[in-house]
C-alpha positions in Angstrom: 40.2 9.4 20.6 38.9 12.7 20.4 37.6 14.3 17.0 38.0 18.1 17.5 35.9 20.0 14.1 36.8 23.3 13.8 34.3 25.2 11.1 35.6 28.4 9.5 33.8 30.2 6.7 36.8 28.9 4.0 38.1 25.5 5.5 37.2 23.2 7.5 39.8 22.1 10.2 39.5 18.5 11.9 42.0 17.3 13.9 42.0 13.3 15.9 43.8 13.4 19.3 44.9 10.4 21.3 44.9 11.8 24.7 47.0 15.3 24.0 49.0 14.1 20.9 47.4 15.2 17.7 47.5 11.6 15.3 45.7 13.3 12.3 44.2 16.5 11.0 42.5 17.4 7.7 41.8 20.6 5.8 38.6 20.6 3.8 36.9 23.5 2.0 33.7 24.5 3.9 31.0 24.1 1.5 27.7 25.4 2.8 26.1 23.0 0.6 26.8 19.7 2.6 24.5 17.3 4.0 25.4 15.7 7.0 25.3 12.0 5.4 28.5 14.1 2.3 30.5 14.7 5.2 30.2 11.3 7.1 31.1 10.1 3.7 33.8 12.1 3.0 35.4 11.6 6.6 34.9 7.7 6.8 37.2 8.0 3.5 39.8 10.1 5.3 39.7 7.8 8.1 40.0 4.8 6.4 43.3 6.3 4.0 44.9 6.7 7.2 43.9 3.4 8.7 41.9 4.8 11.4 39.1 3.2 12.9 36.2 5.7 13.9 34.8 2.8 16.7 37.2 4.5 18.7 36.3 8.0 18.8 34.6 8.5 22.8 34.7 12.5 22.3 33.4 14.7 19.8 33.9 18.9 19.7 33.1 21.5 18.0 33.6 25.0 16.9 31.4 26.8 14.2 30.9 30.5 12.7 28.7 28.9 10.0 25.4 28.1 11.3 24.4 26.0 8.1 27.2 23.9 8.0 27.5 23.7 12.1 23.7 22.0 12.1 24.8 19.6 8.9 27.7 18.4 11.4 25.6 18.3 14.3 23.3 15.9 12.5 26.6 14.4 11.2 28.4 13.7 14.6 25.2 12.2 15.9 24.0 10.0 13.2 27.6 8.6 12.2 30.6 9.3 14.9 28.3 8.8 18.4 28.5 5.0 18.8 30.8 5.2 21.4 30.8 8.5 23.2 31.0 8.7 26.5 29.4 12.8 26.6 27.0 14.3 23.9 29.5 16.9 21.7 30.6 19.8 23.3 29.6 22.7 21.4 31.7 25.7 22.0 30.2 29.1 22.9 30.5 32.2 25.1 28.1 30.2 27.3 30.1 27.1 27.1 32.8 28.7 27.6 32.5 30.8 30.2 33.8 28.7 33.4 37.4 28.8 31.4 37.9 32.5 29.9 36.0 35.0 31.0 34.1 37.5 28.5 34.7 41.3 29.0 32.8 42.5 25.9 29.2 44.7 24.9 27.8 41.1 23.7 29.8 38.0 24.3 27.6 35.8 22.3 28.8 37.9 19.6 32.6 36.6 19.6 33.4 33.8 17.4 34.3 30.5 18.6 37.5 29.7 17.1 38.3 33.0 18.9 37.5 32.2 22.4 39.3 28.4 21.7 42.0 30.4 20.5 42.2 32.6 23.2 41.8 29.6 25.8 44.9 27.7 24.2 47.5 30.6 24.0 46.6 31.5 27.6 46.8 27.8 28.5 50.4 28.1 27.1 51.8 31.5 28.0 49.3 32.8 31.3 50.4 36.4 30.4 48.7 39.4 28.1 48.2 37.9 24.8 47.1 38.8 21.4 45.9 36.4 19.0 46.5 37.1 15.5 44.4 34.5 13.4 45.2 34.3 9.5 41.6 33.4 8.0 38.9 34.2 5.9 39.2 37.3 8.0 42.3 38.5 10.2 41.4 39.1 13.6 43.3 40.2 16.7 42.2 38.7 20.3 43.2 40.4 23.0 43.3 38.1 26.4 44.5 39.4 29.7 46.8 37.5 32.4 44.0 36.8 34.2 42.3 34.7 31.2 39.6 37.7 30.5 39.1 38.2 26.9 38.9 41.7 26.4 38.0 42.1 23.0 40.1 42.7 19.6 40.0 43.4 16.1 39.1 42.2 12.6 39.5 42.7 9.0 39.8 41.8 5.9 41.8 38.8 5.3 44.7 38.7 2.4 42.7 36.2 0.0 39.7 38.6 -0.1 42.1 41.9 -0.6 44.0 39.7 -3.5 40.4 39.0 -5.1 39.1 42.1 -4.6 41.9 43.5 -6.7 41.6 41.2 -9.3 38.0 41.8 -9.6 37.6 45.0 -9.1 40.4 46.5 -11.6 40.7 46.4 -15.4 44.6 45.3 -15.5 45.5 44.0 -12.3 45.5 39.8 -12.3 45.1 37.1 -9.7 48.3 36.5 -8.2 50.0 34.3 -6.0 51.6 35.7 -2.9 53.4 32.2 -1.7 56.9 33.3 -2.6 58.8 35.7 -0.6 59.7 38.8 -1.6 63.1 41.2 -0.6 62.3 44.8 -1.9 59.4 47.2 -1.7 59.8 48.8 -4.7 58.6 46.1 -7.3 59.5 46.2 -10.6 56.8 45.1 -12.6 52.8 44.7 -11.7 52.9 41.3 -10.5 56.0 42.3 -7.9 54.1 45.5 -7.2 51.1 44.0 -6.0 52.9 40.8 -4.4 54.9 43.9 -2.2 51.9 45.4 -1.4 50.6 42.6 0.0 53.2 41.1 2.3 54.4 44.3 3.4 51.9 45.7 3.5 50.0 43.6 5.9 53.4 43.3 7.8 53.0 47.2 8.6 49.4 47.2 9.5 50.3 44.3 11.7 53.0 46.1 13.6 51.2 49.4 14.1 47.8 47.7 15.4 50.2 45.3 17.9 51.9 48.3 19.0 48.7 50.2 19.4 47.3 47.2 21.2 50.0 46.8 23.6 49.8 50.4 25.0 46.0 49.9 25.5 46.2 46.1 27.9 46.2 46.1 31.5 49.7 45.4 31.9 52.8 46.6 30.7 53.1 46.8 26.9 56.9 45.1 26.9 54.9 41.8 28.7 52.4 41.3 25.9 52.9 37.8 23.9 51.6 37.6 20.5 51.0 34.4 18.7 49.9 34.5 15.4 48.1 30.8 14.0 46.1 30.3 10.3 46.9 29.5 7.0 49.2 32.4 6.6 50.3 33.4 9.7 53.6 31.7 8.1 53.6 33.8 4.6 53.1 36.8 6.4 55.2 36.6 10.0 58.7 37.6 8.0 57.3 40.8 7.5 55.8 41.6 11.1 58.7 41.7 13.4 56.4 41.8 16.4 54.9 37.8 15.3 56.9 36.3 18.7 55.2 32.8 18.0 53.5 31.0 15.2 51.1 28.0 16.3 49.3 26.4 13.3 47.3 24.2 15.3 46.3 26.8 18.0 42.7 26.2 17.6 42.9 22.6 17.8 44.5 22.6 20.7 42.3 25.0 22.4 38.9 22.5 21.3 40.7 19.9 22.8 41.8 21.6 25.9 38.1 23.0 26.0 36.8 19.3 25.9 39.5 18.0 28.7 38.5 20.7 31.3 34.4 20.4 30.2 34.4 16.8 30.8 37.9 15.6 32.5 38.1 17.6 36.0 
């Protein structure tokens, strides 16, 4: 089996594969706190509730923009998942990387993992012009050519930190949750207001920097495939009529595609 750990600066994403089929995946907060002996401790219990046995891990990677935390699972991996690997963990990086997608920006080492294992999987899939939309902490838009170059993209703030920054930073405005879907822009009261500014909001934003992005790839704008994968690529791809595909596993996919071609050619 191979454990795939993807680190993100809210969740932590884990994922089991056996061979290509995905038999177990886990969403944890990503507390920067953690030792490495916590998170053995709290992944032996999620192992055991679903009647896993961790002997028969033989492959181990992972994907990290939180150096703190990437260390604690480093130490982690080694010291509790390693009896039976057949390669040390592959680490991804724009080094690691670079054999499988190739880096067309001002400082490679810059670019975060889960993008370039996002990048590697939708290319894996489609082999056209792509752009990545990720739903995270942040949102960010990766742009990868047909010839597997990643070109470079786009990030901002994601909708949890606009929603909190709101609440925070205003007298009369409360936390709010955007889960439900909504049918109007005009909103009728405060709560509707701000649940409309959200979603279609962030629908428009994400239409007019898709079109923009289109019109500035290598190829022709109308050959462009944009796949759109986090926690709320779902809430928010009913409002952004140019989401063609929504992959909520995207990045697990592209660690474990990363570990087959490192070590399985």
């Amino acid at each position: 089996m191979l454990f795939v750990i993807d680190i993100g600066n809210s969740h932590t994403v884990t994922g089991l594969y056996e061979n290509e089929r995905l038999i177990g995946q886990w969403r944890l907060k990503s507390d920067k706190e953690k030792t490495a002996d916590e998170l053995a401790i709290s992944y032996h219990a999620l192992f055991a509730m679903a009647g896993i046995d961790r002997s028969k891990i033989t492959g181990i990677v992972l994907a990290s923009v939180v150096p703190t935390l990437e260390n604690a699972w480093k130490v982690c991996c080694r010291d509790h998942f390693s009896a039976n690997l057949k390669h040390p963990p592959a680490i991804v990086s724009a080094k690691t990387v670079a054999e499988l997608i190739s880096i067309q920006t001002d400082n490679p080492s810059e670019v975060g993992a889960d993008r370039l294992v996002n990048g590697i999987a939708a290319w894996e899939e489609y082999k056209s012009d792509l752009i990545v939309i990720d739903f995270g902490t942040a949102i960010t838009f990766d742009c990868v050519t047909a010839r597997c170059e990643y070109i470079g993209g786009i990030i901002f703030p994601g909708i949890r930190i606009s929603l909190e920054a709101l609440a925070t930073k205003t007298a009369k405005l409360p936390h709010i949750d955007v889960s439900e879907p909504v049918e109007k822009y005009i909103g009728k009261n405060t709560v509707q207001a701000m649940k409309n500014g959200i979603l279609f909001g962030y629908g428009a934003m994400i239409d007019g920097i898709v079109q923009g992005i289109r019109h500035e790839m290598p190829g022709s704008p109308e050959n462009v495939q944009v796949i759109a994968t986090g926690g709320m690529a779902g809430l928010i791809a009913p409002y952004a009529s140019t989401i063609m595909y929504i992959d909520p596993i995207l990045t697990l996919k592209g660690l474990r595609i990363f570990h087959a071609k490192k070590y399985c050619r």
